[in-house]
N, C-alpha and C positions, 0 to 999 in steps of 0.2 A: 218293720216294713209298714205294720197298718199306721202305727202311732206317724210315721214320716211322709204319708201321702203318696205314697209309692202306688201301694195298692188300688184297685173300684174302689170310685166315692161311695159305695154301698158297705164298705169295711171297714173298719178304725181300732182303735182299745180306748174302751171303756176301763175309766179309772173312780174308785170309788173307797171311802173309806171305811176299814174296819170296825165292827162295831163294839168286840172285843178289847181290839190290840191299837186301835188307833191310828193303826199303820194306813198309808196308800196301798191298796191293789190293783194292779192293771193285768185284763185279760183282751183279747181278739172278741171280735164283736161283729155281725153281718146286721145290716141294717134293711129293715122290711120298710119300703116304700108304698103306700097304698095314698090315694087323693093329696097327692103332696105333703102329707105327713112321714114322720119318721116315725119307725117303729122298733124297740127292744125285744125280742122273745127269747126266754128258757127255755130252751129244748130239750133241759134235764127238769122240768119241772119247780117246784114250791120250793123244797131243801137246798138247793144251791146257794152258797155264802153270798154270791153276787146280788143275790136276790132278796137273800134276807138284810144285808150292809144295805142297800138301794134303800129297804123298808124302815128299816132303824135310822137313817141319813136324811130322811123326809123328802126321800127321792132327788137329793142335792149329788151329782157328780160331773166328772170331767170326762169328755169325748175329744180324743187327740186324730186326728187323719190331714197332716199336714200345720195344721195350726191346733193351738189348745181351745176348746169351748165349753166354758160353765152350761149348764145343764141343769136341768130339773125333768126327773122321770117319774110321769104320772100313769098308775095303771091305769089300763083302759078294762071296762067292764068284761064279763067272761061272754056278754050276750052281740059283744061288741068284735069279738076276738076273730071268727072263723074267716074273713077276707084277706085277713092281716098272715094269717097261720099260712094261709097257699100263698099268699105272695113271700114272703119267708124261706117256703119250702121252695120255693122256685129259687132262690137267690144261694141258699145257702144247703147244696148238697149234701155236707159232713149231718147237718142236722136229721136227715132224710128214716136213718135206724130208729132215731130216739124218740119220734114224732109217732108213729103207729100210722099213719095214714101217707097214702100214696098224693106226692106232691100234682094230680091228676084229677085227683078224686074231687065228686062236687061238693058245695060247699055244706050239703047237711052231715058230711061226715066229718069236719070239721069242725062245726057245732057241737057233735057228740064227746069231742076232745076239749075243746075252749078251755070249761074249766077248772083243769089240769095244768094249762099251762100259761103262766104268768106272763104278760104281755106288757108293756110300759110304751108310751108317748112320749117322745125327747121332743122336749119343749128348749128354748133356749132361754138361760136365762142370764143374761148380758144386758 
């Protein structure tokens, strides 16, 4: 459904390769919008495969939501993080547990989390 455009433009599957097994992965993905930028967040944190493949892959993968789009995802700093983390949390509910902070809450409480959780910039690279 994300990969065919069905879904909000704010959803897709992110597809990236393994860094082990070489294989394509593709997972559901909610895309944080803040100043007309796109943004990736880990709401499981550092250890998630996606996140470690994205960092061994030099941040090269594929975001599918109706059409395929080459990609490059670049972290964004942890100091950089806390606007991105509440528009995030606003978009994407499911995430709301894993985060520790109330999608409400002002933005120094989200500073106090930043850098915990891996944030990336979907740049396109076409």
């Amino acid at each position: 459904m994300f990969s065919a455009g069905i879904a909000p433009n704010y959803v897709a599957t992110l597809e990236v390769r393994g860094r082990k097994s070489g294989r394509v992965f593709s997972l559901p993905v909610v895309l944080a919008i803040v100043d007309d930028q796109r943004y990736l967040v880990s709401m499981l944190g550092e250890k998630v495969a996606w996140v470690q493949n994205v960092r061994a892959a030099g941040g090269k993968a594929v975001l599918r939501h109706g059409r395929r789009e080459e990609i490059r995802l670049e972290e964004t700093p942890a100091a950089q993080r806390a606007p991105i983390l509440k528009a995030y949390l606003k978009r994407a509910p499911g995430a709301r547990p894993h985060v520790g902070v109330d999608k409400d809450a002002p933005l120094s409480e989200f500073e106090k989390i930043a850098a915990a959780i891996p944030v990336f910039q979907v740049l396109s690279d076409g």
